[in-house]
Phi, psi and omega in degrees: 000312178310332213258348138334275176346297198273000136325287188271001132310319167343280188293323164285338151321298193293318172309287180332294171292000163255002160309312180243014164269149165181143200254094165243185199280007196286340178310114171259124174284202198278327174302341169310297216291149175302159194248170203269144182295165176268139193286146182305142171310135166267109207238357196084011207069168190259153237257104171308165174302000155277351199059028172285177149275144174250141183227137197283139166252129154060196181267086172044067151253009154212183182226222183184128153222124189304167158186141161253100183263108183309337191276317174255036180024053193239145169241131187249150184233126125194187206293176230149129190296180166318311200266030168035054194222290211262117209309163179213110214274115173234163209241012180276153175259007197202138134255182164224150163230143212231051264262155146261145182102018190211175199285166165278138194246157185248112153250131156281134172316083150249125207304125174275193204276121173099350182269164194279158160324096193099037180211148165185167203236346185230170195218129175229179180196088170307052207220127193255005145297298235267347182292313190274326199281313198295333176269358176266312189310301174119318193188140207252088164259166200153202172220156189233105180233152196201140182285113166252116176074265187245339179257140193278163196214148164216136185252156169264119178262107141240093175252113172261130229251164173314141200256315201278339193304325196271302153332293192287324191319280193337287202292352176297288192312329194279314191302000000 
């Protein structure tokens, strides 16, 4: 009986590879195949009219750019038109920024010098912990949400901050 079994496993192994053996020209050496393009440098995005980061709203109909500023202990957010340039006067009074693995932070609307009233382009959160936790961290991923008219927008932030800006501040103060 065993040496039945292992006969007709035999035979159906060997029927099977020849089934799916067939020698046509679809065969490639490994030197054939086309080789796959190489993926674009990730660089982290590219650097806003702020020295920030920029992060895409919707399909890029607007844009967002983070930014930590060690000096006013501040984290700024702001909107920016399709071409991630131009300030873009929005009527929300708050964002969130969401660091991951961390709490969600509230920037409040302020209003620059010259945007109209109940309109803005930048959004801040002063708090000098959460400035030191983000410059020790090195770099901010997360998500970013904000209201433009009526419609809600959520962006992906990967933004990576500058190695030396939190280093030279710090030894500056101390000498």
């Amino acid at each position: 009986m065993v040496r039945f079994s292992f006969v007709a496993s035999l035979a159906i192994g060997l029927a099977c590879g020849a089934v799916g053996c067939n020698n046509s020209s679809e065969y490639k050496s490994a030197s054939e195949v086309k080789k796959a393009a190489p993926l674009p440098d990730h660089d982290h995005g590219a650097k806003g009219p702020h020295g920030g980061g920029i992060i895409e709203l919707g399909e890029e109909e607007y844009h967002a750019e983070l930014v930590i500023d060690h000096d006013s202990h501040a984290v700024v957010l702001y909107v920016l038109g399709k071409d991630a340039k131009t300030p873009e006067l929005v009527s929300a009074t708050e964002v969130t920024v969401t660091p991951e693995g961390k709490d969600s932070l509230t920037l409040k609307a302020t209003p620059q010098a010259g945007e109209a009233e109940g309109k803005t382009s930048k959004f801040e959160l002063v708090d000098d912990a959460v400035v030191h936790a983000l410059m020790d961290a090195g770099f901010v991923h997360g998500t970013l949400r904000i209201s433009i008219g009526d419609k809600p927008y959520n962006g992906k932030i990967d933004y990576h901050l500058d190695e030396a800006g939190h280093d030279d501040h710090d030894h500056k103060e101390k000498k």
